[in-house]
mmJSON file of the N, C-alpha and C atoms, coordinates in Angstrom:
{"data_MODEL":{"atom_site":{
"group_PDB":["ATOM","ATOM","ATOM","ATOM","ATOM","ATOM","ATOM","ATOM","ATOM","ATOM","ATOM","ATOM","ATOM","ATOM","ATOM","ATOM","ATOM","ATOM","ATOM","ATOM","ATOM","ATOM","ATOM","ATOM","ATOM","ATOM","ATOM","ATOM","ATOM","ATOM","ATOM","ATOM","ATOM","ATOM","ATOM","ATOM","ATOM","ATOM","ATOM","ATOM","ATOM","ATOM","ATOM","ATOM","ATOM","ATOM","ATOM","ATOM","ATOM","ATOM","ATOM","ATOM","ATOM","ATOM","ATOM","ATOM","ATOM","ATOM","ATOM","ATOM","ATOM","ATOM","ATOM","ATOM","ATOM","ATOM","ATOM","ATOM","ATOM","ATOM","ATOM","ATOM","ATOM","ATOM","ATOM","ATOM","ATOM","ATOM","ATOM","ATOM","ATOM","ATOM","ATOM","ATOM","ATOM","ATOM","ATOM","ATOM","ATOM","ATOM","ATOM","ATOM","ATOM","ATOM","ATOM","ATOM","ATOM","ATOM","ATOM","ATOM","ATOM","ATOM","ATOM","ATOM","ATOM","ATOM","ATOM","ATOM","ATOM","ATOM","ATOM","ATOM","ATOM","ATOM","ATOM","ATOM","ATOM","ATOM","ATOM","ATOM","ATOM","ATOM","ATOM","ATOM","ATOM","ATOM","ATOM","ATOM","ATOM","ATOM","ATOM","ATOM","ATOM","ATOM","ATOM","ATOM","ATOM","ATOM","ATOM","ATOM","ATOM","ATOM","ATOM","ATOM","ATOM","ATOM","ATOM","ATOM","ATOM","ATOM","ATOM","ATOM","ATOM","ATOM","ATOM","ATOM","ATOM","ATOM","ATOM","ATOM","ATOM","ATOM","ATOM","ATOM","ATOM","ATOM","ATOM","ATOM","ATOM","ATOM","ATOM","ATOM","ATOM","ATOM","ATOM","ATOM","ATOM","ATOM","ATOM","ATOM","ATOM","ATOM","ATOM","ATOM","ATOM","ATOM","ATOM","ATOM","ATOM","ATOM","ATOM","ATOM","ATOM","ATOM","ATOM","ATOM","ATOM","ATOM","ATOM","ATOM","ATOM","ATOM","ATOM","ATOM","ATOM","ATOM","ATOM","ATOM","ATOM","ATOM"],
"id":[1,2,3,4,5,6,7,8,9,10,11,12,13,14,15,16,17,18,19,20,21,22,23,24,25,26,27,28,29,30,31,32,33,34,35,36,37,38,39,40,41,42,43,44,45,46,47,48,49,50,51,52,53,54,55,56,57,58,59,60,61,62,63,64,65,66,67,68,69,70,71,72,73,74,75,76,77,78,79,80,81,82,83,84,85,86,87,88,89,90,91,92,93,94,95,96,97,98,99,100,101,102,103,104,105,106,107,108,109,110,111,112,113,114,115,116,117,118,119,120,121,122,123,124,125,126,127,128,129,130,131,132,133,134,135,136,137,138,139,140,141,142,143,144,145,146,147,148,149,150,151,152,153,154,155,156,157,158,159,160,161,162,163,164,165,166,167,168,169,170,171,172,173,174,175,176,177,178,179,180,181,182,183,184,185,186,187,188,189,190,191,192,193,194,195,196,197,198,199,200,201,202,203,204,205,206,207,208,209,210],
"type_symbol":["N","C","C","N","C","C","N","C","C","N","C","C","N","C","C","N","C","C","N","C","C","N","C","C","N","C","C","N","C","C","N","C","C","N","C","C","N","C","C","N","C","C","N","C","C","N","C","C","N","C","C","N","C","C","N","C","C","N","C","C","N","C","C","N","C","C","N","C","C","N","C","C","N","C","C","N","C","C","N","C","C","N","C","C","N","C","C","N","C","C","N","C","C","N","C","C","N","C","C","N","C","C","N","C","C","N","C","C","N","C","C","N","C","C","N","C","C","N","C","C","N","C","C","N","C","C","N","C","C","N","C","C","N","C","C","N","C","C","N","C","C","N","C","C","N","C","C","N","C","C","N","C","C","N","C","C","N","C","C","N","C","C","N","C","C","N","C","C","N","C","C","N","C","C","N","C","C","N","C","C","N","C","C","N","C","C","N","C","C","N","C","C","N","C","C","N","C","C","N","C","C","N","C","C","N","C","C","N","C","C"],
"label_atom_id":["N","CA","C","N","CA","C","N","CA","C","N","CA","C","N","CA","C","N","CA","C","N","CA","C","N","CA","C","N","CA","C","N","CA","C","N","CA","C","N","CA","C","N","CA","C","N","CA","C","N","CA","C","N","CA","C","N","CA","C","N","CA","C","N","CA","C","N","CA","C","N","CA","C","N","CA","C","N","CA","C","N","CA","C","N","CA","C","N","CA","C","N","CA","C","N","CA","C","N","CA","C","N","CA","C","N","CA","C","N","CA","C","N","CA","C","N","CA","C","N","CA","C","N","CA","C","N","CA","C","N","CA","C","N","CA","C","N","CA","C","N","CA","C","N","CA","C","N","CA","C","N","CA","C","N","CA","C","N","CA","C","N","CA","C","N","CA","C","N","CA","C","N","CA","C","N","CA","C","N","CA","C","N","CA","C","N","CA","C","N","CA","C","N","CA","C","N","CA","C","N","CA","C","N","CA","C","N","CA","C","N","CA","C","N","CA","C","N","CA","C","N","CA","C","N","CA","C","N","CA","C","N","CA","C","N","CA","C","N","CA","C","N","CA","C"],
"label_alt_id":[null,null,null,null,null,null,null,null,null,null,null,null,null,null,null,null,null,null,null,null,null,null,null,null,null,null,null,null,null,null,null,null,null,null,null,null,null,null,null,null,null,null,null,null,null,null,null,null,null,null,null,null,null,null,null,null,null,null,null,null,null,null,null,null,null,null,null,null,null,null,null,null,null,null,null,null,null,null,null,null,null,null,null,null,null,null,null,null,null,null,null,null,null,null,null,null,null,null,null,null,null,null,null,null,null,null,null,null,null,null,null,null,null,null,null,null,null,null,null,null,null,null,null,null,null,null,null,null,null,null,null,null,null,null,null,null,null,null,null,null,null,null,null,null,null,null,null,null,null,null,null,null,null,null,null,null,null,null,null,null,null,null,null,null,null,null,null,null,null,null,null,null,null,null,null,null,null,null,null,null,null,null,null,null,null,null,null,null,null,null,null,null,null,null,null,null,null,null,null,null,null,null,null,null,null,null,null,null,null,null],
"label_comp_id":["UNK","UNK","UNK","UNK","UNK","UNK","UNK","UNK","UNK","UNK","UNK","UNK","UNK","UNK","UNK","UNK","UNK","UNK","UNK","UNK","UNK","UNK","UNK","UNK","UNK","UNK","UNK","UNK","UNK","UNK","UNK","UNK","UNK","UNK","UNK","UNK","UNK","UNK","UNK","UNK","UNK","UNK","UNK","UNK","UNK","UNK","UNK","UNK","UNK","UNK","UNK","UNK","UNK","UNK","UNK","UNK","UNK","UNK","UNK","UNK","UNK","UNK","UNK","UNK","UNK","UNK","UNK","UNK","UNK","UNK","UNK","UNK","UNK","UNK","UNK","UNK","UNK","UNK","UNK","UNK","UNK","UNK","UNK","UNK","UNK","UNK","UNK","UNK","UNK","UNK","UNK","UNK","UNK","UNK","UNK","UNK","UNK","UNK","UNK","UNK","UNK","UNK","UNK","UNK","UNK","UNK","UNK","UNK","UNK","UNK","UNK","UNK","UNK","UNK","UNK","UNK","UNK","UNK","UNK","UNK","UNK","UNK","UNK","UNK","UNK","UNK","UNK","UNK","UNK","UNK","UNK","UNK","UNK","UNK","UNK","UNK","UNK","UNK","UNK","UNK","UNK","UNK","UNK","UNK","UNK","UNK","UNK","UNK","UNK","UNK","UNK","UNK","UNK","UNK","UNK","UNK","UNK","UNK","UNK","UNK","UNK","UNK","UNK","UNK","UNK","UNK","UNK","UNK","UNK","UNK","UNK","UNK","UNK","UNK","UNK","UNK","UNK","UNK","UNK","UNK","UNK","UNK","UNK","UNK","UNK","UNK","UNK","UNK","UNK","UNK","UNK","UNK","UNK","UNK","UNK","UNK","UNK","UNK","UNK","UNK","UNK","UNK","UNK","UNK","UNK","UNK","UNK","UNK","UNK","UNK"],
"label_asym_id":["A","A","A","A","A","A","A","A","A","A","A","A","A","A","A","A","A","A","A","A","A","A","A","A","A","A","A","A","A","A","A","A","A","A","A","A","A","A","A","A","A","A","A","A","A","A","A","A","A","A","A","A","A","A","A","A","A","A","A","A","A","A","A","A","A","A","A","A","A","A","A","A","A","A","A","A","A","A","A","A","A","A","A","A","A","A","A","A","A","A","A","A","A","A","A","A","A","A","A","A","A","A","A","A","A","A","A","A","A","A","A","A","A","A","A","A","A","A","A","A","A","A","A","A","A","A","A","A","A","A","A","A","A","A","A","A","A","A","A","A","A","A","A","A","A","A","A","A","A","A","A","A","A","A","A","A","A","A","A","A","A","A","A","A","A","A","A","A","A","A","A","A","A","A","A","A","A","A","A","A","A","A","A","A","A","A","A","A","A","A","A","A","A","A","A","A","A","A","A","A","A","A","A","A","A","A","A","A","A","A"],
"label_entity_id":["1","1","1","1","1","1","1","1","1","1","1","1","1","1","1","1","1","1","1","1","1","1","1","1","1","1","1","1","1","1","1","1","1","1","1","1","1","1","1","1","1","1","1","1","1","1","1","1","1","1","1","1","1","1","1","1","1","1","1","1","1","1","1","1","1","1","1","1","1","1","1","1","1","1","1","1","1","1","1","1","1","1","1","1","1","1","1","1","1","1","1","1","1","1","1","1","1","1","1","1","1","1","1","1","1","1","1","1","1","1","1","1","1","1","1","1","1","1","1","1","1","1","1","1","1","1","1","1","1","1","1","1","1","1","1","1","1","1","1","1","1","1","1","1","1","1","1","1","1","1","1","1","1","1","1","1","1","1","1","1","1","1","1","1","1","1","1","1","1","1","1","1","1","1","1","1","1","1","1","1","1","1","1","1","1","1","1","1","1","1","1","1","1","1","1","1","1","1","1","1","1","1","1","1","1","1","1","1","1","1"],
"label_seq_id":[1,1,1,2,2,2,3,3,3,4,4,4,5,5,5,6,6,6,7,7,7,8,8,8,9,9,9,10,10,10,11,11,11,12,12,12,13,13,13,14,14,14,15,15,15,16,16,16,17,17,17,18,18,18,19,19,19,20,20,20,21,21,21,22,22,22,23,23,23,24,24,24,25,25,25,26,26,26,27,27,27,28,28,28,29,29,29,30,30,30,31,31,31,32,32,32,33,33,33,34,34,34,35,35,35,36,36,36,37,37,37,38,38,38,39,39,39,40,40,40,41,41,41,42,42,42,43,43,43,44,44,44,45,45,45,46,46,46,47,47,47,48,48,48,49,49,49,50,50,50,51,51,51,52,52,52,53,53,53,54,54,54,55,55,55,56,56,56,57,57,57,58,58,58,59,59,59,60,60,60,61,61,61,62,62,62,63,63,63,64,64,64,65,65,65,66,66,66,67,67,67,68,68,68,69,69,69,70,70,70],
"pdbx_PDB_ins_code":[null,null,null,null,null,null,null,null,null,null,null,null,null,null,null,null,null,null,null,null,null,null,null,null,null,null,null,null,null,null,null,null,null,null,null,null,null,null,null,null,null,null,null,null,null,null,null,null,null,null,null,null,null,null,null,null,null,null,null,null,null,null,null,null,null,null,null,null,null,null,null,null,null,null,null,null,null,null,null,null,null,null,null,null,null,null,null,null,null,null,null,null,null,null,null,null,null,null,null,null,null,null,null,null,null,null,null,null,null,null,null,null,null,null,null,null,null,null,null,null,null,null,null,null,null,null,null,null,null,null,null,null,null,null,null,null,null,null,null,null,null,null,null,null,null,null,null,null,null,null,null,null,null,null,null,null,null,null,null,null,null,null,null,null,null,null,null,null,null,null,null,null,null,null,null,null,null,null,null,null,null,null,null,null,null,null,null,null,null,null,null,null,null,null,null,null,null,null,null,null,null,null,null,null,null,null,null,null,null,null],
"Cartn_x":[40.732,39.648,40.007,39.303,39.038,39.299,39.918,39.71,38.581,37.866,36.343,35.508,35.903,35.245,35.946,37.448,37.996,38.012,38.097,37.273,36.182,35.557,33.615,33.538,34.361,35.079,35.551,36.337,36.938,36.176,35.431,34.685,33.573,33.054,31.817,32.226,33.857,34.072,34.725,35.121,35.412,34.337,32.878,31.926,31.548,31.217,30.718,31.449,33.03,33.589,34.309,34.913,36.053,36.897,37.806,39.667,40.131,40.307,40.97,40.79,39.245,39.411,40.036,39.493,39.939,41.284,42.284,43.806,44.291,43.038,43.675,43.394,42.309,42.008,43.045,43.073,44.513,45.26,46.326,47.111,47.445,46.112,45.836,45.606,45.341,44.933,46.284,47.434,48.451,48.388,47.509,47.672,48.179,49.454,50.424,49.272,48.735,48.237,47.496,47.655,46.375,45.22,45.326,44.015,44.247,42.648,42.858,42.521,43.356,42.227,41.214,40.21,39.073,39.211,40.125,40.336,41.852,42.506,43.395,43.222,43.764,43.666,44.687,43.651,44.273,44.608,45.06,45.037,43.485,43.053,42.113,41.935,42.451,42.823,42.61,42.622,42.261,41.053,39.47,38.421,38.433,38.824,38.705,39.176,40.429,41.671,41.182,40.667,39.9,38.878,38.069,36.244,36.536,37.647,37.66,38.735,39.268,39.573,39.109,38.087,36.935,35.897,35.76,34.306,35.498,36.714,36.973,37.316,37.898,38.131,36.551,35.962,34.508,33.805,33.721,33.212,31.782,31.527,30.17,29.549,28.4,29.15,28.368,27.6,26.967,28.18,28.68,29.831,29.906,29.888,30.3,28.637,27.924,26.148,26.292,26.496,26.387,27.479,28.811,29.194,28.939,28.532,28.05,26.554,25.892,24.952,25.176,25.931,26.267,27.151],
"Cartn_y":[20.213,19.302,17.943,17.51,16.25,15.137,13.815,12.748,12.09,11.835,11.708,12.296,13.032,13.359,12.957,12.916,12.284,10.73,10.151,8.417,8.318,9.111,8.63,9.075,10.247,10.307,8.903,8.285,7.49,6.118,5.818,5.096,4.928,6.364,6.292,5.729,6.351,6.419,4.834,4.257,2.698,1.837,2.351,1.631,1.654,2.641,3.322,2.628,3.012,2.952,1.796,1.25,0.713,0.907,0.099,0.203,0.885,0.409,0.866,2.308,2.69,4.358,5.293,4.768,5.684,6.019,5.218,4.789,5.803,5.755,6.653,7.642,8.23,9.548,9.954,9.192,9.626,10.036,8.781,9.534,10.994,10.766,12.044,12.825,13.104,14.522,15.001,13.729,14.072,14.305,12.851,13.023,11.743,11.507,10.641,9.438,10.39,9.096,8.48,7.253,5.89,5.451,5.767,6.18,7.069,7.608,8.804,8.584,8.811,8.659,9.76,9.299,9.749,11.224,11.111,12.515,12.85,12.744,13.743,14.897,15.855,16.94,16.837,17.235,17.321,18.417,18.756,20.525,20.518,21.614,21.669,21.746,21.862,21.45,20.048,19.51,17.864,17.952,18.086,17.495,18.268,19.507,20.097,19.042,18.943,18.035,16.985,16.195,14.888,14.624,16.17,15.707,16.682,17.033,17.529,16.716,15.898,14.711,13.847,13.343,12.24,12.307,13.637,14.098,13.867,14.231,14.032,12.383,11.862,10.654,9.629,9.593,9.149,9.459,10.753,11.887,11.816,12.303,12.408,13.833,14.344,15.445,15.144,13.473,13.125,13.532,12.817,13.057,14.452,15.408,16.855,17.384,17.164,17.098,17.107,16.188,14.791,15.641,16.192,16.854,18.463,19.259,20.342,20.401,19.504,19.255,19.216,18.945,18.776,19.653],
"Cartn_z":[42.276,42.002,42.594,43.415,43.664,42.5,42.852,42.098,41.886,42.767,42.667,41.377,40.793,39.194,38.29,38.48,37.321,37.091,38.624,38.571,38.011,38.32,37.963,36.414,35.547,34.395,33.603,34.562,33.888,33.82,34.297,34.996,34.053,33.888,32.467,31.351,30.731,29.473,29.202,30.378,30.352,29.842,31.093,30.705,29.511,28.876,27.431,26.446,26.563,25.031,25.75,26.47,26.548,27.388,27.862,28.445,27.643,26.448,25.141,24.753,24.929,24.463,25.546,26.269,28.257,27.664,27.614,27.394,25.935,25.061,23.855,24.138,25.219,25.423,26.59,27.436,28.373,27.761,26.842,26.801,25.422,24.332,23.891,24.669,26.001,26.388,27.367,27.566,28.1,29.213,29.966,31.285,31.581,32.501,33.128,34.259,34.802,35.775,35.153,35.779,34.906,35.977,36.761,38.129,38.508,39.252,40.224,42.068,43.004,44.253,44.316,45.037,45.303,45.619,47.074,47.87,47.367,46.454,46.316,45.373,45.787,44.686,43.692,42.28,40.927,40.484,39.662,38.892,38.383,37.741,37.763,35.91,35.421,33.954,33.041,34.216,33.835,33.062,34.198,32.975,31.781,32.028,30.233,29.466,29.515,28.645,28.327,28.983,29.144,28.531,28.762,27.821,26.426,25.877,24.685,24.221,24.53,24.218,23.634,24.808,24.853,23.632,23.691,22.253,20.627,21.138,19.586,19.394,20.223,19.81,20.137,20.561,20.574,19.28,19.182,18.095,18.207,19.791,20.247,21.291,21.155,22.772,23.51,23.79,24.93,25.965,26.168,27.323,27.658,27.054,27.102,27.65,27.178,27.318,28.894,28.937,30.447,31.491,31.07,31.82,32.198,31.605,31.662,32.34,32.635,33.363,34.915,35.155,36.37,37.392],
"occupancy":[1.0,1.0,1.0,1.0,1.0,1.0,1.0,1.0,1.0,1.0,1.0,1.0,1.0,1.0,1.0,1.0,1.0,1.0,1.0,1.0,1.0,1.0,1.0,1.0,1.0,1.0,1.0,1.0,1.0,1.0,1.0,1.0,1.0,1.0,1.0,1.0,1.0,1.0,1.0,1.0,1.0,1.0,1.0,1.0,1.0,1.0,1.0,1.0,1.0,1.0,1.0,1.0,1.0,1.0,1.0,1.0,1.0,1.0,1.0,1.0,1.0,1.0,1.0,1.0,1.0,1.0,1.0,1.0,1.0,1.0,1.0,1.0,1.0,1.0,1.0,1.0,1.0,1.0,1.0,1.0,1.0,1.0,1.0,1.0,1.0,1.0,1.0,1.0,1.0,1.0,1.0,1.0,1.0,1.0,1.0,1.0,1.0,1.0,1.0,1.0,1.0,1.0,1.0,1.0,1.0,1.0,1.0,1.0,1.0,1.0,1.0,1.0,1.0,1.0,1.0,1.0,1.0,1.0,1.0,1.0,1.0,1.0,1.0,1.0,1.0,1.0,1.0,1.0,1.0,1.0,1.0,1.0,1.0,1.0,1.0,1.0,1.0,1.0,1.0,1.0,1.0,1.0,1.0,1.0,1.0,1.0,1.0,1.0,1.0,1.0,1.0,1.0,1.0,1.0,1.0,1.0,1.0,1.0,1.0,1.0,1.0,1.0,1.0,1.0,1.0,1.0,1.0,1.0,1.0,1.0,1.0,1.0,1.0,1.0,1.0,1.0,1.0,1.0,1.0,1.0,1.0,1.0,1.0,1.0,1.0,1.0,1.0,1.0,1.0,1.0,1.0,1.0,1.0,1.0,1.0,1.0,1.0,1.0,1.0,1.0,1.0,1.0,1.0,1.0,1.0,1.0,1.0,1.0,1.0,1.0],
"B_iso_or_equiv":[0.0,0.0,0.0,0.0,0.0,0.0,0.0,0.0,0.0,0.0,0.0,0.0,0.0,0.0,0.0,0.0,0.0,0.0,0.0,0.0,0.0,0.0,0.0,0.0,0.0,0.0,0.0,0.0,0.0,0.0,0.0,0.0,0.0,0.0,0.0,0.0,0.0,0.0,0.0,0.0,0.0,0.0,0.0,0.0,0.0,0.0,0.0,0.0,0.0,0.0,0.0,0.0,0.0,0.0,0.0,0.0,0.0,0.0,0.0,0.0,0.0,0.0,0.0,0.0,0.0,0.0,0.0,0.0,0.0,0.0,0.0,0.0,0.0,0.0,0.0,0.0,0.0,0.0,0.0,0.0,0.0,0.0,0.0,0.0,0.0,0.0,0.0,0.0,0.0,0.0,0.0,0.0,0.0,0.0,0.0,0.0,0.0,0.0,0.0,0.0,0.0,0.0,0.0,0.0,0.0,0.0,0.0,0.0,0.0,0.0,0.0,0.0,0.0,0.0,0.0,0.0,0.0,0.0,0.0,0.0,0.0,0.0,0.0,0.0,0.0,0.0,0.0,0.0,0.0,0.0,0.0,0.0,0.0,0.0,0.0,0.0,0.0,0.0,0.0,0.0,0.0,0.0,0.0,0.0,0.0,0.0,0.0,0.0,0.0,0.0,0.0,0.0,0.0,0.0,0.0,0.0,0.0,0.0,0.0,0.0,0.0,0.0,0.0,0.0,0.0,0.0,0.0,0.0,0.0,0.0,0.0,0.0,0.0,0.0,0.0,0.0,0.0,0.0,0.0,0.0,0.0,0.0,0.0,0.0,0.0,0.0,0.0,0.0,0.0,0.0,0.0,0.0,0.0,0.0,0.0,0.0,0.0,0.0,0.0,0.0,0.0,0.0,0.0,0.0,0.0,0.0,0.0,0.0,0.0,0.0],
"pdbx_formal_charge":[null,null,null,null,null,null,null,null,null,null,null,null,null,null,null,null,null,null,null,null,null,null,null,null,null,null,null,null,null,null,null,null,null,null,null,null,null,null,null,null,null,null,null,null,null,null,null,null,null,null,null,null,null,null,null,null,null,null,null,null,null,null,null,null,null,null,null,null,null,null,null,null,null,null,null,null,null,null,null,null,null,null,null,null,null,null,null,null,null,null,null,null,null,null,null,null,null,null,null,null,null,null,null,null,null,null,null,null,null,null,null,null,null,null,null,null,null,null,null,null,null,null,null,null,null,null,null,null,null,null,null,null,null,null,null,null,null,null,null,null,null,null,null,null,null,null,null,null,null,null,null,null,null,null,null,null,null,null,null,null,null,null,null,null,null,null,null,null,null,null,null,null,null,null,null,null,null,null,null,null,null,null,null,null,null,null,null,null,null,null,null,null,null,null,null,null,null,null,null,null,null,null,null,null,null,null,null,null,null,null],
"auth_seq_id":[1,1,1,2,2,2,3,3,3,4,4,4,5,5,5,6,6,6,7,7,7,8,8,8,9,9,9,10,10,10,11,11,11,12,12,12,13,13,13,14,14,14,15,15,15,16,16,16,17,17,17,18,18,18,19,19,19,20,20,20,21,21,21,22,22,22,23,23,23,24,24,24,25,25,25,26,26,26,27,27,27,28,28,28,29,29,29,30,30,30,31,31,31,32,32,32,33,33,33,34,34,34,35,35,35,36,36,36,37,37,37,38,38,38,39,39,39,40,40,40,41,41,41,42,42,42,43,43,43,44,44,44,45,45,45,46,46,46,47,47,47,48,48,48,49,49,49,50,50,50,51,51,51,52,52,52,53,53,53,54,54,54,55,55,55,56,56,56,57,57,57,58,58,58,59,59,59,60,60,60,61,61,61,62,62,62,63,63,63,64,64,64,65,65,65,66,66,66,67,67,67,68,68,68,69,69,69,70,70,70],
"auth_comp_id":["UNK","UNK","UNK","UNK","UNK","UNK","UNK","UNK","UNK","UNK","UNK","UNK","UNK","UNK","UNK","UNK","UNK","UNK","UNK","UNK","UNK","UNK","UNK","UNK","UNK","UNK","UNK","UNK","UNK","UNK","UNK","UNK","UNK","UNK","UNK","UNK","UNK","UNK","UNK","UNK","UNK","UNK","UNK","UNK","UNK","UNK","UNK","UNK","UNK","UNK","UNK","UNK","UNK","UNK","UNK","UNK","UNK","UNK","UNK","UNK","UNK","UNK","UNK","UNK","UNK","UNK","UNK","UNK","UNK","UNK","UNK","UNK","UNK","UNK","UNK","UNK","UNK","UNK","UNK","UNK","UNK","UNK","UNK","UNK","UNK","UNK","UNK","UNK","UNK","UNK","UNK","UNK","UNK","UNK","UNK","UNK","UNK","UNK","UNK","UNK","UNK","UNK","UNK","UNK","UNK","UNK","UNK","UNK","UNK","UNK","UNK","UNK","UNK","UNK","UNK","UNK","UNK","UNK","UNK","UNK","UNK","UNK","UNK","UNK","UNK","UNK","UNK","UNK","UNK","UNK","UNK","UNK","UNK","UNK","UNK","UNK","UNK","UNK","UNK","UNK","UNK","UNK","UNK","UNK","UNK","UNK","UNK","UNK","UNK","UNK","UNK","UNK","UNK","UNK","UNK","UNK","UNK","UNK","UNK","UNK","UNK","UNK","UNK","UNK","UNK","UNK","UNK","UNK","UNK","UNK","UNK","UNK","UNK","UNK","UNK","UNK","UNK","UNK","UNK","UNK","UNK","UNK","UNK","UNK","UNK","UNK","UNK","UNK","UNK","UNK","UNK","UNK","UNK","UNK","UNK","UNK","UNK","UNK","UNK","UNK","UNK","UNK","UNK","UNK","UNK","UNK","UNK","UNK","UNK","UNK"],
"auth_asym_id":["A","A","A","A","A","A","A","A","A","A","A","A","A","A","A","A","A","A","A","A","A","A","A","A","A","A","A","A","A","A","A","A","A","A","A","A","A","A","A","A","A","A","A","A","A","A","A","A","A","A","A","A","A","A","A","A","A","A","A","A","A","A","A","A","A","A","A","A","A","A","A","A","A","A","A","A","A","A","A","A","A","A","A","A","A","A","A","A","A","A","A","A","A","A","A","A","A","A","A","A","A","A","A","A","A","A","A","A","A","A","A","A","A","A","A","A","A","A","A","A","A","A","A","A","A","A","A","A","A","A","A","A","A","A","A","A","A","A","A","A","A","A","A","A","A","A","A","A","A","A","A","A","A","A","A","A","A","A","A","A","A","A","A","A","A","A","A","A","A","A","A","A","A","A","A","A","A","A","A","A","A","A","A","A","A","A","A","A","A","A","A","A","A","A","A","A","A","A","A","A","A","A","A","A","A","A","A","A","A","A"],
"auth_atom_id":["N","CA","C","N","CA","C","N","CA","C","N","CA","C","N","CA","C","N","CA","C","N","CA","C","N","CA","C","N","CA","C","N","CA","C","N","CA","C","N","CA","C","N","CA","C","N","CA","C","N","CA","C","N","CA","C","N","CA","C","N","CA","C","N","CA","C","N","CA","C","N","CA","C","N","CA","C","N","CA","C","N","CA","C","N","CA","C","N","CA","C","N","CA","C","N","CA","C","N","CA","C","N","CA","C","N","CA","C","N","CA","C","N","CA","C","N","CA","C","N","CA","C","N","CA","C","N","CA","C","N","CA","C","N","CA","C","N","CA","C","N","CA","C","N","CA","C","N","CA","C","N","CA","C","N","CA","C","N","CA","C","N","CA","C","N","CA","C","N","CA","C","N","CA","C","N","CA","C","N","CA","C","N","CA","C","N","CA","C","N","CA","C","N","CA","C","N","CA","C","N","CA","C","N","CA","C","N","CA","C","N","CA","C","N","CA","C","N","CA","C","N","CA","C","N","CA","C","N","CA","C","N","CA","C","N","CA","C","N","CA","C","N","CA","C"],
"pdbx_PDB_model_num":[1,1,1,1,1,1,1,1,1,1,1,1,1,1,1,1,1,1,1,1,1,1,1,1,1,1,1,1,1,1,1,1,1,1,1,1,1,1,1,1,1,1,1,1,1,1,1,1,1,1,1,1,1,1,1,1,1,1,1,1,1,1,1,1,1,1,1,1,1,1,1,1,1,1,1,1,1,1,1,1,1,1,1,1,1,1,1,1,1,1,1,1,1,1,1,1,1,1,1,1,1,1,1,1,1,1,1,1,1,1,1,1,1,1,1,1,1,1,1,1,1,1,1,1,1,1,1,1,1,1,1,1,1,1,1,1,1,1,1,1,1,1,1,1,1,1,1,1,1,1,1,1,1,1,1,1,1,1,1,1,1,1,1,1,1,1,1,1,1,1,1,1,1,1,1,1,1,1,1,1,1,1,1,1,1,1,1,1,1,1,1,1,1,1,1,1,1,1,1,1,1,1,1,1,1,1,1,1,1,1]
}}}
């Protein structure tokens, strides 16, 4: 997977919730990098980790909504 989804990921959940939640959902979901580039490849494990993360510490499933749409 491209970085390009996990930026535009990170990018929403900044705008939305905060620096601060991005940062508690990082590092709850136990991912090391604190940016992503655009064109590098990631594992592909990331957005799971990330948006079941995101829904519990938010405690919302727009995000999850919003990603499964796409």
């Amino acid at each position: 997977m491209y970085g390009l989804l996990l930026e535009s990921l990170a990018c929403y959940i900044k705008e939305k919730y905060g620096e601060e939640k991005w940062e508690e959902i990082r590092r709850a979901a136990a991912v090391d990098q604190t940016s992503f580039s655009t064109h590098q490849v990631y594992p592909e494990n990331l957005i799971p980790r990330l948006s079941a993360k995101a829904i519990e510490v938010t405690s919302t499933i727009l995000l999850f909504t919003l990603l499964t749409q796409y």
